[in-house]
C-alpha positions as CSV (number, residue, x, y, z in Angstrom):
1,X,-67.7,48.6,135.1
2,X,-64.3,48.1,134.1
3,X,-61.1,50.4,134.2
4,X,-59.7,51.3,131.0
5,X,-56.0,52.8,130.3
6,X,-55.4,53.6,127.1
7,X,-51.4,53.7,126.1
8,X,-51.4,56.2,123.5
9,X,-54.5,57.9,123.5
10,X,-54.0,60.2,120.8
11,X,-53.0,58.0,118.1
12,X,-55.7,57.1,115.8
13,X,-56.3,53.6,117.7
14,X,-56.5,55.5,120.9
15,X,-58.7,57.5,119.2
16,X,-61.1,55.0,118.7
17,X,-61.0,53.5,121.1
18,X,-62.2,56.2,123.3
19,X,-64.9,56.2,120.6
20,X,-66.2,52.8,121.3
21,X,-65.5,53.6,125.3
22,X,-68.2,56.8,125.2
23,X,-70.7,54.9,123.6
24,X,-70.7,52.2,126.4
25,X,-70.4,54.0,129.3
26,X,-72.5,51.8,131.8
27,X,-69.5,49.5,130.9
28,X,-66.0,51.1,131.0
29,X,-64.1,54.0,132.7
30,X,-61.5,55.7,131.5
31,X,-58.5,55.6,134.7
32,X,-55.9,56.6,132.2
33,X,-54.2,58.3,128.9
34,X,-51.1,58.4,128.0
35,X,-49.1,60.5,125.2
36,X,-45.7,60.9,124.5
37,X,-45.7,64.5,123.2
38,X,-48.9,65.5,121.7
39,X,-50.4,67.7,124.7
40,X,-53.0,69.8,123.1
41,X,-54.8,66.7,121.8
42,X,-54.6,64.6,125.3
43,X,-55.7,68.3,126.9
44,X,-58.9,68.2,125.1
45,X,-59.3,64.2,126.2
46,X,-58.6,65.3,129.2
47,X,-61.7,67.3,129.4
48,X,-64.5,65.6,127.7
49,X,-63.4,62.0,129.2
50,X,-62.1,63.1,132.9
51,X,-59.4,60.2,133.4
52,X,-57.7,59.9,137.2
53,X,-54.3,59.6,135.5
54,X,-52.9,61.4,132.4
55,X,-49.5,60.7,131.3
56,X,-46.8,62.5,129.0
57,X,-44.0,60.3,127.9
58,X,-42.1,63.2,127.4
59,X,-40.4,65.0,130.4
60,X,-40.3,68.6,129.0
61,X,-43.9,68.5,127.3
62,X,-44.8,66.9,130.5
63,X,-43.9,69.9,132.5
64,X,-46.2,72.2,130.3
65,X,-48.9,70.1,130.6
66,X,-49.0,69.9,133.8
67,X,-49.0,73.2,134.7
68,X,-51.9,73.8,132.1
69,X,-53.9,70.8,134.0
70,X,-52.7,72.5,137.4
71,X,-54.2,75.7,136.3
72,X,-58.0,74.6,135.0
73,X,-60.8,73.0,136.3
74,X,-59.2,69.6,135.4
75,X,-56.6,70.0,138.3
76,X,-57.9,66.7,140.5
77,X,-56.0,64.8,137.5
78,X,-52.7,63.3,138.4
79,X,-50.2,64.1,135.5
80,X,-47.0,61.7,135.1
81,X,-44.3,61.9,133.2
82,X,-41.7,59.9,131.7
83,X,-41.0,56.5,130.4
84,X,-41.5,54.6,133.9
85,X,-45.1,56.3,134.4
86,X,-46.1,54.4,131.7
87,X,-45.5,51.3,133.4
88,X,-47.2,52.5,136.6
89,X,-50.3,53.6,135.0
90,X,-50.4,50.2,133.2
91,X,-50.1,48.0,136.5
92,X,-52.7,50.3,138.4
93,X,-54.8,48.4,140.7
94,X,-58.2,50.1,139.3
95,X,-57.2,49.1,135.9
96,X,-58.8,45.7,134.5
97,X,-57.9,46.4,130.6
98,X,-55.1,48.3,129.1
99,X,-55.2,49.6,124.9
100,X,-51.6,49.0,124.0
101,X,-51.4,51.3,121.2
102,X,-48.1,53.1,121.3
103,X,-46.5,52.9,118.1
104,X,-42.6,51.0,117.9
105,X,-40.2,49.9,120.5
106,X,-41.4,52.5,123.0
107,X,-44.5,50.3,123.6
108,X,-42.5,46.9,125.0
109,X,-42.1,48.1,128.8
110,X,-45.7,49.4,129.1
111,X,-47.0,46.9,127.4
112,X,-45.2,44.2,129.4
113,X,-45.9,45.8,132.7
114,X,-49.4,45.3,131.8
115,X,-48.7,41.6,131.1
116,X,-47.0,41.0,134.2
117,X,-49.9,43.2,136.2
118,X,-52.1,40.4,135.2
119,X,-54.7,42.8,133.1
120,X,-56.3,42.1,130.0
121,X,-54.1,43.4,127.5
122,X,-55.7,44.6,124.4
123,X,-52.6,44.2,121.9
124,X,-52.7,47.2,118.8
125,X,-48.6,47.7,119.6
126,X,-47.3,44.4,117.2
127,X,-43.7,45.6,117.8
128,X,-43.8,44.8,121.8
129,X,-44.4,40.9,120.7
130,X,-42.6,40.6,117.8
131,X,-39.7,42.2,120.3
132,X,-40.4,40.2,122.8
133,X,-41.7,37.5,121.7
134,X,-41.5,34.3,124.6
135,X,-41.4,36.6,127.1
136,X,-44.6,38.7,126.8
137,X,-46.6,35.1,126.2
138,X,-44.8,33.9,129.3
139,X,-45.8,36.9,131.2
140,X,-49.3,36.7,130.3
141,X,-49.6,33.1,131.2
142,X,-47.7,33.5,134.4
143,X,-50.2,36.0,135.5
144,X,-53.4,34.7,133.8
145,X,-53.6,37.9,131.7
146,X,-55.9,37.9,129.1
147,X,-54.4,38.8,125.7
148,X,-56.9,40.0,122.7
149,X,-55.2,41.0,119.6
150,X,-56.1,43.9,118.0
151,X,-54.5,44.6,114.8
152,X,-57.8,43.9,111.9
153,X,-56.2,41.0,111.0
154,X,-55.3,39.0,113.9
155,X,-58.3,40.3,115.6
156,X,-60.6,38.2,112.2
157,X,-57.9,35.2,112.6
158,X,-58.9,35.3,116.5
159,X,-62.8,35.5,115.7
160,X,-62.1,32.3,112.7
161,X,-61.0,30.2,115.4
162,X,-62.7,27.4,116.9
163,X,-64.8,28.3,119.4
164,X,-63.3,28.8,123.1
165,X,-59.5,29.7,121.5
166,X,-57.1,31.2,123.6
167,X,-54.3,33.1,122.0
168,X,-50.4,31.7,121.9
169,X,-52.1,28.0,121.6
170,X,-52.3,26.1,118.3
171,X,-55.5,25.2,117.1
172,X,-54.8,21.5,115.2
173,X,-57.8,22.2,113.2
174,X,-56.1,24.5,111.2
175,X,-54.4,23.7,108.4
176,X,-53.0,27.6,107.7
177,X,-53.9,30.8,108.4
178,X,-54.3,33.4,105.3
179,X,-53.4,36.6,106.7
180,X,-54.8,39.3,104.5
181,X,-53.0,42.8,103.1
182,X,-53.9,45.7,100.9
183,X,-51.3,46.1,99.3
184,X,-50.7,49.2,100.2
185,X,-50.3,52.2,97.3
186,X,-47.9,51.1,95.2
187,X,-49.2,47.9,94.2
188,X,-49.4,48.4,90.9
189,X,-46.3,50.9,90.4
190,X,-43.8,50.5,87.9
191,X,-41.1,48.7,90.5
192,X,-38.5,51.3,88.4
193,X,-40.5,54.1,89.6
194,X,-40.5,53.2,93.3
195,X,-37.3,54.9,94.0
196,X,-39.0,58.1,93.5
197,X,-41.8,57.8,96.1
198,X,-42.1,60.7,97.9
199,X,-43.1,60.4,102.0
200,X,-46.3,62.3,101.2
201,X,-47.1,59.5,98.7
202,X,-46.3,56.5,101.0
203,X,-48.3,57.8,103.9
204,X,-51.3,58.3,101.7
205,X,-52.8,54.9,102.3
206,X,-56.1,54.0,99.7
207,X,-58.0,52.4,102.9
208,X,-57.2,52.9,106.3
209,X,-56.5,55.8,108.2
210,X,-53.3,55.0,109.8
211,X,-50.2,57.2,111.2
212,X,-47.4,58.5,109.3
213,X,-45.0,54.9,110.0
214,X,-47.5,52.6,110.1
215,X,-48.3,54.1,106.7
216,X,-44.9,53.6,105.3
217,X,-44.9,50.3,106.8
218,X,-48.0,49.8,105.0
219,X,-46.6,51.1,101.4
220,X,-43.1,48.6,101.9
221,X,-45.6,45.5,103.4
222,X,-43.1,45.9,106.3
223,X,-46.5,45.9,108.3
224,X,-46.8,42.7,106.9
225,X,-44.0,40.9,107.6
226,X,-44.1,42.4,111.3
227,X,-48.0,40.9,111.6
228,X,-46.4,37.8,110.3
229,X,-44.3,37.3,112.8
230,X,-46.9,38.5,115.3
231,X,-49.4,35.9,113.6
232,X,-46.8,32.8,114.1
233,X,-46.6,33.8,118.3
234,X,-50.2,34.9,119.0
235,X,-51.5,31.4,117.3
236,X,-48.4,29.1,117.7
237,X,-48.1,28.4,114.2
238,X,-44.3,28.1,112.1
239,X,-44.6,31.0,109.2
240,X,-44.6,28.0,106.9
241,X,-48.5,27.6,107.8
242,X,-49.3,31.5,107.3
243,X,-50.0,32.9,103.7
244,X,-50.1,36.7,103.3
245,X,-53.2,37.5,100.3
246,X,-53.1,40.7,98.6
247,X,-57.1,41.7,99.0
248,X,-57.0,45.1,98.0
249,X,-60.5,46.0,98.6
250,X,-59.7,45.5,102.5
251,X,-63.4,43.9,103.2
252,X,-62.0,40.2,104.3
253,X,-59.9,41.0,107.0
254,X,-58.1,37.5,107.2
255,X,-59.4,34.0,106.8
256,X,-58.8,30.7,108.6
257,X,-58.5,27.6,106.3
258,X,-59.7,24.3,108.0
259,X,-58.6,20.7,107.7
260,X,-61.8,19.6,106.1
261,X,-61.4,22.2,103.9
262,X,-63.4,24.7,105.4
263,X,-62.2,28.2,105.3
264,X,-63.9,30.9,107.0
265,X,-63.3,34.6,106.5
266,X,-64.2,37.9,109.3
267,X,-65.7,40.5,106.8
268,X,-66.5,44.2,107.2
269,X,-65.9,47.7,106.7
270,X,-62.1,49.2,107.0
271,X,-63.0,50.9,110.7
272,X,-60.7,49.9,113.5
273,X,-63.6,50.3,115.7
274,X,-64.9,47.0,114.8
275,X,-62.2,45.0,116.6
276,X,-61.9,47.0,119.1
277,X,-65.2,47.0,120.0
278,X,-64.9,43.1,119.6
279,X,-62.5,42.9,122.0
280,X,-64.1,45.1,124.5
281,X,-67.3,43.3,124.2
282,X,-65.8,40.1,124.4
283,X,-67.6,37.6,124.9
284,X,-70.7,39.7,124.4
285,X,-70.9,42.0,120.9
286,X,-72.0,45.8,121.4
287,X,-72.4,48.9,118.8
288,X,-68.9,50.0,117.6
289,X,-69.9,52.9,116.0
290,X,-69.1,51.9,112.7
291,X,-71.0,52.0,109.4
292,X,-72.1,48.3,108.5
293,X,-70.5,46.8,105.4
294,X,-72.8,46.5,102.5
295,X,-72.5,43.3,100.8
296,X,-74.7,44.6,97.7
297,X,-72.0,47.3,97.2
298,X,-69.1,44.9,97.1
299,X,-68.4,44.8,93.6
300,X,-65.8,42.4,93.6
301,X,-63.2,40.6,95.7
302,X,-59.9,40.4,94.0
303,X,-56.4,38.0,95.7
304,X,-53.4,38.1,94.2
305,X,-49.8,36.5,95.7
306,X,-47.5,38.9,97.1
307,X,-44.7,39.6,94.7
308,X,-41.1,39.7,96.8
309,X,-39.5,41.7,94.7
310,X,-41.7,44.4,94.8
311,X,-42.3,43.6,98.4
312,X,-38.4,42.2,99.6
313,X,-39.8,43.6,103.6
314,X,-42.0,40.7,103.6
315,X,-38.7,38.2,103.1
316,X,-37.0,39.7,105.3
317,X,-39.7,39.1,107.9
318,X,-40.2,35.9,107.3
319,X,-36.0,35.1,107.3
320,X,-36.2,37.0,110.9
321,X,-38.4,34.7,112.0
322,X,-37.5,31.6,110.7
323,X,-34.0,32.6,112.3
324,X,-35.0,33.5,115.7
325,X,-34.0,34.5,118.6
326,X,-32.9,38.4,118.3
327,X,-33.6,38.7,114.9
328,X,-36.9,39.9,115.0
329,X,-36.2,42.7,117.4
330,X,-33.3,43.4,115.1
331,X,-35.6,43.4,112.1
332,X,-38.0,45.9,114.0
333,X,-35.2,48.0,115.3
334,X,-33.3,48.4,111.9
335,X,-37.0,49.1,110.4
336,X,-38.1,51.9,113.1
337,X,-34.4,53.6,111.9
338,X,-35.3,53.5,108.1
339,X,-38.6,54.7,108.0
340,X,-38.1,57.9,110.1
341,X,-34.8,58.6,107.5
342,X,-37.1,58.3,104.8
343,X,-39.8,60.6,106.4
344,X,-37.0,63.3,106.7
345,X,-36.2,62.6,103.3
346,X,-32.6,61.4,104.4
347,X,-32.7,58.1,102.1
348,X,-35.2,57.3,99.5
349,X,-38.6,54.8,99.4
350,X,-36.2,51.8,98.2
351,X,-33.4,52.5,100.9
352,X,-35.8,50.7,103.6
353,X,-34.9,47.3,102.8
354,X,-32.0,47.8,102.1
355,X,-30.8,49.2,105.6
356,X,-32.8,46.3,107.3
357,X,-31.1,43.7,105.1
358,X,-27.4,45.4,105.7
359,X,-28.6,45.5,109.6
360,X,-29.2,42.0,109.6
361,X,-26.7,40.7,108.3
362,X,-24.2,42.1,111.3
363,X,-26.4,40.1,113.8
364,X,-26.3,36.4,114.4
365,X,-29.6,34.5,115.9
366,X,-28.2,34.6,119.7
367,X,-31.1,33.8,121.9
368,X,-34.1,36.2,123.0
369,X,-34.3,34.8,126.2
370,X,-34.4,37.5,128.6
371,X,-35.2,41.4,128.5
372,X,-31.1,42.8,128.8
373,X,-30.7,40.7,125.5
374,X,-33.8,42.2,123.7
375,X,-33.3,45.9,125.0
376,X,-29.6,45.6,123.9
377,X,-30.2,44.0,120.8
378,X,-32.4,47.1,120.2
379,X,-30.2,49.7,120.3
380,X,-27.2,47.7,118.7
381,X,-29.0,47.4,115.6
382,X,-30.4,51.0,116.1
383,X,-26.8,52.3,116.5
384,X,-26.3,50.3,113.5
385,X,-28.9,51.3,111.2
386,X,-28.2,54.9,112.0
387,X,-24.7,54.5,110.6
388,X,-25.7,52.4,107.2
389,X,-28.0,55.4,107.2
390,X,-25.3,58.0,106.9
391,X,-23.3,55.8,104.1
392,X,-26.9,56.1,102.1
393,X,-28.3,59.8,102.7
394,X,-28.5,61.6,99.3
């Protein structure tokens, strides 16, 4: 039976995951959840999945909760709080695989203590490698961590590889990878009529059930760009040999073309439990809980290329990456800044890119070689986007 710690349990990943974990229970054991603020949903976790450890990311939430936990019958749990628990529930010694699924920034240093703890690291958080980049895959090969990705589409790139593949290695069978996107809600909007997109329209995704960022990150293709850049570190590849397909039905979750001309494709339903539960099983398969895709009801399967200038998050991804060093991390941070200004309605739908662009372009590519750089890179470009913010509220 293996230990399982799920960082950020009540998201919809965490979710899920807890989904897939209750219908093996012979094989995994829940040691810990984490939150950062959302206490009535990890109380109820709480009870039906009786973790050793719960955590609340956020001090003064923290203290509520555990005084509710004190006073029920769920008082043998130990509640943490704060940032640092995170990082100590992650490294526990009874923990053999760790759900990184806090969203943003706020996953790196949990994520990483995992890494460095030598765990299987089962990696839903894309900003804590397309921070860290180096570092994380250094971590996980100085420990012998295991690293799974995942995110739907890295998760059917990982399965399209040649048998045996390891993560962060490049397969020289492949000739590119064809990393596959819905397009999000707006694919067909007038690009005029973009600049009137109201949050509740952008979070309204047509296939998966996602948070309220990833959402927006879905609607600009920021989500995109950032698995792009994920894509290039987990298989070692330059962006030049990754093509992002529009697919809007969201049945072909990515595809893998060969040198012999090969290309093979992971298929199914738009259910995060499916890789999960691949990546729990692994190497074995098991039930996910999810309805099987049937093929007799595909009607069609449309690709189209992405268009840029309905899409101008995707080149910005791809110039962060090409440019190195900090500039992805200032690319997420600059991001992170935007979207929450235009969930509280401070700038509009079109404002995103154009804060991450005008955040960029005060940055130069300084090397990513050590945590200080990345954390203060960070919050420079958060500071940053915060003020090109201001000069763009309406």
């Amino acid at each position: 039976m293996k230990g399982l710690c799920i960082l950020g349990a009540t998201g919809s990943i965490g979710v899920s995951t807890l989904d897939v974990a209750a219908r093996h229970p012979e094989l995994y054991k829940i040691v810990a959840l984490t939150a950062n603020g959302n206490i009535d949903t990890l109380y109820q976790q709480c009870l039906k999945y009786k973790p050793r450890y719960a955590v609340v990311a956020n001090k003064q939430k923290g203290t509520i909760f555990k005084e509710q936990i004190a006073n029920s019958a769920l008082a043998g749990i130990t509640v943490l709080t704060g940032s640092l628990a995170l990082e100590e529930v992650a490294s526990l010694n009874e923990v053999d695989s760790v759900m990184a699924a806090i969203v943003g920034a706020a996953g790196l240093l949990p994520t990483l203590a995992a890494a460095k703890a030598g765990k299987t690291v089962l990696l839903a958080n894309k900003e804590a490698l397309v921070m860290s980049g180096d570092i994380f895959l250094q971590a996980i090969a100085d420990s012998g961590a295991k690293l799974l990705p995942i995110d739907s589409e890295h998760n059917a790139i990982f399965q399209c590889m040649p048998a045996g593949y390891e993560t962060a290695h490049q397969a020289k069978e492949v000739r590119r990878i064809l990393l596959t996107a819905s397009g999000g809600p707006f694919r067909q909007t007038p690009i005029d009529q973009l600049i009137k997109v109201t949050p509740e329209q952008a979070v309204a995704h047509p296939n998966w059930d996602m948070g309220r960022k990833i959402s927006v990150d879905s609607a600009t293709m920021m989500n995109k760009g950032l698995e792009l850049i994920e894509a290039c570190l987990l298989f070692s590849v330059p962006s030049s040999k990754i093509q992002v397909v529009i697919h809007p039905q969201s049945v072909i979750h990515s595809m893998v073309d060969y040198v012999d001309g090969t290309i093979l494709a992971q298929m199914g339903n738009p259910d995060m439990r499916i890789p999960i539960a691949h990546a729990m099983a692994l190497p074995d398969r098991f039930d996910s809980g999810a309805e099987p895709l049937n093929i007799f009801e595909v009607k069609q399967l449309d690709f189209e290329q992405p268009d840029l200038q309905r899409f101008p998050c995707l080149r910005l991804a791809h110039q962060a990456i090409d440019d190195g060093g900090i500039m992805p991390t200032i690319l997420n941070a600059a991001n992170e800044i935007a979207v929450e200004a235009f969930l509280q309605e401070q700038i509009r739908f079109t404002d995103i890119p154009v804060v991450i662009e005008k955040c960029m372009q005060k940055f130069n590519p300084e090397k990513a070689d050590n945590l200080e750089t990345i954390l203060r890179a960070d919050e420079s470009a958060r500071d940053r986007s915060k003020e090109i913010v201001q000069q763009l509220k309406y």
